[in-house]
C-alpha positions as CSV (number, residue, x, y, z in Angstrom):
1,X,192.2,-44.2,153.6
2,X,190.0,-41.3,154.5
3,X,189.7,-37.8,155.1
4,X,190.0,-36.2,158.6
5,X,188.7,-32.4,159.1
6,X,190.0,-30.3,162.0
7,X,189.8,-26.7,162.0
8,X,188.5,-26.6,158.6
9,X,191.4,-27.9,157.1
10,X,191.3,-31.5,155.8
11,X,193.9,-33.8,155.4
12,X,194.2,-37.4,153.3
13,X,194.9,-40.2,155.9
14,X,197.0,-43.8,154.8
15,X,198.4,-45.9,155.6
16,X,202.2,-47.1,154.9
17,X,201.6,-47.8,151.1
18,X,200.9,-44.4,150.3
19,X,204.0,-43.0,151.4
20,X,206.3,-43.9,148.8
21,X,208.6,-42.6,146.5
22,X,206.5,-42.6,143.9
23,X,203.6,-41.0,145.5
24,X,205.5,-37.9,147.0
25,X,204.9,-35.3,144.0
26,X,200.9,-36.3,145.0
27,X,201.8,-35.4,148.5
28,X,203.7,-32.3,148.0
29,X,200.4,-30.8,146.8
30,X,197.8,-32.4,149.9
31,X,198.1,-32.3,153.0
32,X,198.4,-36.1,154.2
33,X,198.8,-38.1,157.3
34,X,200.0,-41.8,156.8
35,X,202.4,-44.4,158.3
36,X,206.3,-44.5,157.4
37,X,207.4,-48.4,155.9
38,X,208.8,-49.9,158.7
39,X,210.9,-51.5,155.9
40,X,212.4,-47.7,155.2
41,X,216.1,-48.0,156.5
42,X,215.3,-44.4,157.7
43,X,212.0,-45.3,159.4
44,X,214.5,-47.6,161.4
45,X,217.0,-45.3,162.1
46,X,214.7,-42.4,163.2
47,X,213.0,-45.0,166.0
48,X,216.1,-46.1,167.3
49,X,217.0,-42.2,167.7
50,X,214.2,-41.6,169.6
51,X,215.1,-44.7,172.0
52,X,218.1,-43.6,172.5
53,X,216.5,-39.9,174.2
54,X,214.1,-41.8,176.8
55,X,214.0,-38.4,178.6
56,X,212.8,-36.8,175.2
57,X,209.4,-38.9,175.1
58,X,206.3,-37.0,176.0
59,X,202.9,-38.3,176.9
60,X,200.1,-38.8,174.2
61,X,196.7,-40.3,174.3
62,X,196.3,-43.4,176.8
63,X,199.2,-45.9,176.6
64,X,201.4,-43.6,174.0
65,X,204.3,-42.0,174.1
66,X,205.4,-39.7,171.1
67,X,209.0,-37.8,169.5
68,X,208.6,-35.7,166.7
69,X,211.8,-34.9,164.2
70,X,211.8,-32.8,161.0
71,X,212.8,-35.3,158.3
72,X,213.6,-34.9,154.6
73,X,212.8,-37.8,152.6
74,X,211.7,-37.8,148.9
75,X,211.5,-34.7,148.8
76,X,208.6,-33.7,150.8
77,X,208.6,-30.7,151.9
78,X,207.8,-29.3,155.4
79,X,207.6,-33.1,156.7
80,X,207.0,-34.2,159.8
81,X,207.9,-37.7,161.5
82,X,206.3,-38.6,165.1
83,X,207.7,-41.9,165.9
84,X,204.9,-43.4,168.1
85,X,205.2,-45.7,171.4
86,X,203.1,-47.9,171.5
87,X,201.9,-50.1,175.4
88,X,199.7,-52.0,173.0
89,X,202.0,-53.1,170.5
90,X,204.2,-53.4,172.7
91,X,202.0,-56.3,174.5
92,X,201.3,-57.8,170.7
93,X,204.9,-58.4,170.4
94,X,205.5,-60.0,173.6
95,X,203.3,-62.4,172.6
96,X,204.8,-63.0,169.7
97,X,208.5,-62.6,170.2
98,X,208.1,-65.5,172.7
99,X,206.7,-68.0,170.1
100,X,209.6,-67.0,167.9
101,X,212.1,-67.8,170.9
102,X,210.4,-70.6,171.5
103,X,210.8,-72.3,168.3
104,X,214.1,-71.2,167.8
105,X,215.2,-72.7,170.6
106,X,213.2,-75.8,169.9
107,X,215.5,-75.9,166.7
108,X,218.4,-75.4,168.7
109,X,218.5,-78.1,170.6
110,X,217.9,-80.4,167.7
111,X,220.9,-79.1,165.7
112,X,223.2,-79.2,169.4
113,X,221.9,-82.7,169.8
114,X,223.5,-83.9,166.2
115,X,226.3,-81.9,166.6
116,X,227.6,-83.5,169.9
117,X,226.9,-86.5,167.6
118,X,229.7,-85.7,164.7
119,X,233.3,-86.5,165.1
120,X,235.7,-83.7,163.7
121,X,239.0,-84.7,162.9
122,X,240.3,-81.1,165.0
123,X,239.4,-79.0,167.0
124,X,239.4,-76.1,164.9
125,X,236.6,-77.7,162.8
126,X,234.7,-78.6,165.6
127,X,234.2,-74.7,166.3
128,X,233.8,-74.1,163.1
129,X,230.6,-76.0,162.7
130,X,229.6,-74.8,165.7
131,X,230.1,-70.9,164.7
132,X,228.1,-72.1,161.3
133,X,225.4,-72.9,163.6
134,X,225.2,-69.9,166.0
135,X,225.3,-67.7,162.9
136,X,221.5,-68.8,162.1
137,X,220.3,-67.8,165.5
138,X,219.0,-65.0,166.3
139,X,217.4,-65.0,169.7
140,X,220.5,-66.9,171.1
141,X,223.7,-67.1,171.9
142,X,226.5,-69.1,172.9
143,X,227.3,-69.6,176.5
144,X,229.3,-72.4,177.1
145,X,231.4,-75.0,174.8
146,X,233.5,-78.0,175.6
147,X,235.8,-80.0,173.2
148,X,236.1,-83.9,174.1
149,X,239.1,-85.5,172.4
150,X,238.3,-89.2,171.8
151,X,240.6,-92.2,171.1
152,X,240.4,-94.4,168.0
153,X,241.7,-96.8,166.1
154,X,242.5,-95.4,162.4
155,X,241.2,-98.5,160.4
156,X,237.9,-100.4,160.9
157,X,237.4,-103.6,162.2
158,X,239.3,-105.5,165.0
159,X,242.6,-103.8,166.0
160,X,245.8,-105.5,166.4
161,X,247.6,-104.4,169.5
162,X,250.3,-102.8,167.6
163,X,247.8,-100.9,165.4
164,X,248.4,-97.2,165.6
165,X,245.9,-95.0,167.4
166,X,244.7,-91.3,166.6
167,X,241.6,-88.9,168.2
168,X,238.6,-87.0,167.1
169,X,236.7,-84.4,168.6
170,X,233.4,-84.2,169.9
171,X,231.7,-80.5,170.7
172,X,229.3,-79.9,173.4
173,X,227.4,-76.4,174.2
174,X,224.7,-74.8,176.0
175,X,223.0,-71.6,174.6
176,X,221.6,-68.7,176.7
177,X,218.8,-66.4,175.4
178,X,220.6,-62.6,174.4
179,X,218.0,-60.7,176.9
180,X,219.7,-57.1,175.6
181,X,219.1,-58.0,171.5
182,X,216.0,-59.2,172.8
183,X,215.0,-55.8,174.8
184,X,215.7,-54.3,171.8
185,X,213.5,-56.1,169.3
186,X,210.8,-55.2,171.5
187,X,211.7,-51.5,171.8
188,X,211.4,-51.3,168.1
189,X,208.3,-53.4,167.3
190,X,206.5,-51.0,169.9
191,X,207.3,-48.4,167.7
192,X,206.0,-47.0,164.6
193,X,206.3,-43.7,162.8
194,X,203.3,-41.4,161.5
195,X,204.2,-38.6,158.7
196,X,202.7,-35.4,157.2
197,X,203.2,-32.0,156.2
198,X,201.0,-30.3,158.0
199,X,202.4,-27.8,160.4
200,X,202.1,-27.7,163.7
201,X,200.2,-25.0,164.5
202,X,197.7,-26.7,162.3
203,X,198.0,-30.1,163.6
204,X,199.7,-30.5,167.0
205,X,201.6,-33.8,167.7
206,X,199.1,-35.5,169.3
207,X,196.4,-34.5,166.9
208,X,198.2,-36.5,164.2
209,X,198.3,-39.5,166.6
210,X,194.1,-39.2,166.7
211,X,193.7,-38.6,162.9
212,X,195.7,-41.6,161.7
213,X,193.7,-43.7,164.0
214,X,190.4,-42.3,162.6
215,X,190.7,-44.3,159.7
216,X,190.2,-47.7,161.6
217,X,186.5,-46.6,161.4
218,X,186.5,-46.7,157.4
219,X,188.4,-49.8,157.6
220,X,185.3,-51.7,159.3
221,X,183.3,-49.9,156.9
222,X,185.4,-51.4,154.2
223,X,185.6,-54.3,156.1
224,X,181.4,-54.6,155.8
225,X,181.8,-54.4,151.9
226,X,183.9,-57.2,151.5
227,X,182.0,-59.5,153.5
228,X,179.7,-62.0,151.1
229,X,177.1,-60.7,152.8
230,X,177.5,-57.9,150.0
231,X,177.3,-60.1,146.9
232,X,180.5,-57.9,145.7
233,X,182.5,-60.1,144.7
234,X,180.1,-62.2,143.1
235,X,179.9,-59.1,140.1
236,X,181.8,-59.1,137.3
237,X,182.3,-55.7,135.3
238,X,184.8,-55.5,132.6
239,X,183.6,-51.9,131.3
240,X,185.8,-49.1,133.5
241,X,182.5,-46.9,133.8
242,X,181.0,-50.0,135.3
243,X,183.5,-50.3,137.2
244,X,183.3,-47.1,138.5
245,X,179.5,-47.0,138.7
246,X,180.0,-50.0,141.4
247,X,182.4,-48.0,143.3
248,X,180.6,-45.4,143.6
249,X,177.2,-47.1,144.9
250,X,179.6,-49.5,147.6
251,X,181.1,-45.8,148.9
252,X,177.6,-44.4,149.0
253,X,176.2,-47.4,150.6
254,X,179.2,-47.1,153.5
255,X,178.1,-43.2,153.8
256,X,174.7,-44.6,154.7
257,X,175.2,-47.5,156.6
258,X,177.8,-45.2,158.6
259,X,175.2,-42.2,159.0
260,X,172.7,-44.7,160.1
261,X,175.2,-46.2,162.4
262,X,176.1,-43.6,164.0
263,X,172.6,-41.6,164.6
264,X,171.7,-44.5,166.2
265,X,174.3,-44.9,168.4
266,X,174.4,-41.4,169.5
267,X,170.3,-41.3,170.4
268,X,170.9,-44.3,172.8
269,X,173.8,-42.6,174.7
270,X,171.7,-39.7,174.8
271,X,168.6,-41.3,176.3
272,X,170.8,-43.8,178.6
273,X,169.0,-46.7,176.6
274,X,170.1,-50.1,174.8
275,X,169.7,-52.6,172.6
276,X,170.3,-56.0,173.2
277,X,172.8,-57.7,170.6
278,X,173.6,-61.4,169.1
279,X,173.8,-63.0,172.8
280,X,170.9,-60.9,173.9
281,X,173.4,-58.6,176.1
282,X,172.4,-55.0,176.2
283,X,174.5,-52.7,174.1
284,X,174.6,-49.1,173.1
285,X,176.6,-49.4,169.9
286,X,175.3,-52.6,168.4
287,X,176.2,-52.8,164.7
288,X,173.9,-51.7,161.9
289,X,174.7,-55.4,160.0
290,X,172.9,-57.0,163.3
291,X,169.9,-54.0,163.0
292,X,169.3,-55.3,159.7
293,X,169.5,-58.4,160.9
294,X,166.6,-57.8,163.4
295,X,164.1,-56.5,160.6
296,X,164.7,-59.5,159.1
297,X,161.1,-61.1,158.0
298,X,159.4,-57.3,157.1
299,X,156.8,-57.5,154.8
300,X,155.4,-54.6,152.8
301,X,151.8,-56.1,152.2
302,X,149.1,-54.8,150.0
303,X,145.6,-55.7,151.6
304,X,142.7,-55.9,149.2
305,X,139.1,-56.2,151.0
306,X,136.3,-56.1,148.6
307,X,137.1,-52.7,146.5
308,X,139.3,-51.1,149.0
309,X,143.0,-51.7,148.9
310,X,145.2,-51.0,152.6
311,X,149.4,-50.9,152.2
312,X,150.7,-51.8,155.2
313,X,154.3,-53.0,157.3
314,X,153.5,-56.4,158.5
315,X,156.0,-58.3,161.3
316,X,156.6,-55.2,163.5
317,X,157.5,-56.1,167.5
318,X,158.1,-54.7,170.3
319,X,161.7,-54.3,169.5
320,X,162.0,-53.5,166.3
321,X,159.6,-50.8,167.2
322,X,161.6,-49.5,169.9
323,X,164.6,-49.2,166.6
324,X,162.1,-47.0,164.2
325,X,162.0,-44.7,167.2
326,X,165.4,-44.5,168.0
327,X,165.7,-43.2,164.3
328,X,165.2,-40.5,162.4
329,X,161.6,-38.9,161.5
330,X,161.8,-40.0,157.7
331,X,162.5,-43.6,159.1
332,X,159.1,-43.3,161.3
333,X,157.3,-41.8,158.6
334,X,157.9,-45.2,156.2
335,X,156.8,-47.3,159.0
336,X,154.1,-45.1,160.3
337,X,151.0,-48.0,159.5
338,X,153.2,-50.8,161.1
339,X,150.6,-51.4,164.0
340,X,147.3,-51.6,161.6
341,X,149.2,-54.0,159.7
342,X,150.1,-56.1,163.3
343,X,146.7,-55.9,163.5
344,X,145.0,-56.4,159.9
345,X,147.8,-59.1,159.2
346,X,144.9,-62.3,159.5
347,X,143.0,-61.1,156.5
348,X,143.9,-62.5,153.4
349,X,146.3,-60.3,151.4
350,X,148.5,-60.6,148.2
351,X,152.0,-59.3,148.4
352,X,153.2,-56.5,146.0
């Protein structure tokens, strides 16, 4: 979740879980921009609307395509829903719908192979049990069936030649994949649909598009807290101002790390320059986990030499050198004595 400014105006941005019924009174007094549950029967109907007007579709960022409707759901007012088309997700769930296929025709051909196997006693039951079957599919249908009758005796054992004689049934079928149902799974999972209440002379269609997708870059923030890297999780607080009190530091920690971040990023566009990153690959938006990383083995040393007493940065290089500069003044400023301390770093010393 974050907050995305355009035009002065801000807006909270979500995703799925905080459009709910519940949460609409909260929304009916913000402006908001989230993603509708795809498990919303109206989410569903509203995307297959949309795919039914092909013609209607018009152009949004790289690889999207976008309808917008005026919805009323939950009672939010002025709401907006853009069902988004996606070339992306639409890729994803190629990839996916053919392991589904795959291995439910895997399981098809194990349940044909013991059904040609069973003896019905008609043939009526012998489609039966095969229309049981075909019910489970989903990717598949039926293309082709053939009954067998087959002669028996009635008793078991050796038959006299008088003994009387009666058939059973044996079903064969091939299946064929349902390309149209299958067309149409992928039509919808390359969908999704983005709501708010903002209007559109605030927030044109496509602007809603780029503000939902702004909050990928607090997710890796988020993302950078969680790791163990963070020690997080290794707290526990049972006290709710604690609680809060650890929020609070984690979210200003991200504002940081995300300021940093980005300064940095922005100077080495700006001066065509780069950084090399974990393979040793130059890079102009390395991390700011792997910049720490680098500074890794900084020492803030305390020389004393008879009665006077230097404070120095010991363990600067080249390139971490080359990182102080690309940052701002107050940075420089810490690290200002970082060569006399390359320098002075074979006296004896005590660390503080």
């Amino acid at each position: 979740m974050e907050e995305f400014s355009k035009s002065n105006n801000r807006y909270l941005v979500g995703d799925s879980k905080l459009y709910a019924e519940a949460t609409a009174p909260t929304l009916n007094k913000i402006q908001y921009i989230t993603r509708v549950p795809s498990t919303l029967n109206l989410e569903n109907e509203y995307v297959d609307k949309a795919l039914k007007a092909p013609n209607l579709w018009h152009k949004g960022s790289e690889g999207y395509k976008l309808q917008e409707f005026a919805v009323e759901c939950y009672g939010i007012e002025d709401q907006r829903w853009i069902v988004v088309y996606s070339d992306q997700a639409r890729i994803r769930s190629e990839k996916a719908l053919k392991k589904e296929i795959a291995k439910e025709n895997e399981r098809i051909e194990k349940e044909l192979f013991h059904l040609q196997a069973q003896r019905f006693s008609c043939e009526t039951d012998a489609k039966q049990e095969l229309k049981l079957l075909s019910k489970k599919w989903k990717y598949h249908q039926i293309s082709n069936e053939q009954i067998t009758p087959i002669k028996c005796h009635e008793k078991r054992g050796r038959p006299k030649s008088e003994a009387p004689k009666k058939y059973e049934w044996q079903i064969n079928a091939q299946v064929t994949l349902d390309q149209q149902f299958v067309d149409k799974i992928l039509d919808e999972r390359s969908c999704f649909v983005l709501s708010t209440n903002v209007s559109t002379s605030e927030l044109p269609t496509n602007d809603v598009l780029v503000g939902y997708k702004g909050q990928d870059k607090t997710e890796k923030g988020f993302a950078f807290l969680k790791s163990p890297d963070f020690f997080a999780s290794s707290l526990f607080l049972k006290k709710p101002s604690r609680i809060d009190g650890l929020l609070m530091i984690m979210v200003l920690s991200l504002l940081v790390y995300s300021i940093a971040q980005r300064r940095l990023r922005n100077k080495l566009v700006l001066l065509k320059s780069t950084l090399p990153n974990q393979i040793n690959q130059p890079v102009q938006n390395p991390t700011m986990r792997w910049i720490f990383q680098l500074f890794e083995g900084i020492n803030y040393v305390t020389l004393i030499i008879g009665d006077v007493t230097t404070k120095i940065i010991e363990g600067m290089n080249t390139l971490r050198s080359r990182v102080i500069e690309l940052l701002s003044p107050n940075v420089q400023a810490i690290y200002k004595n970082s060569a006399a301390g390359v320098d002075q770093c074979r006296f004896n010393f005590s660390i503080s």
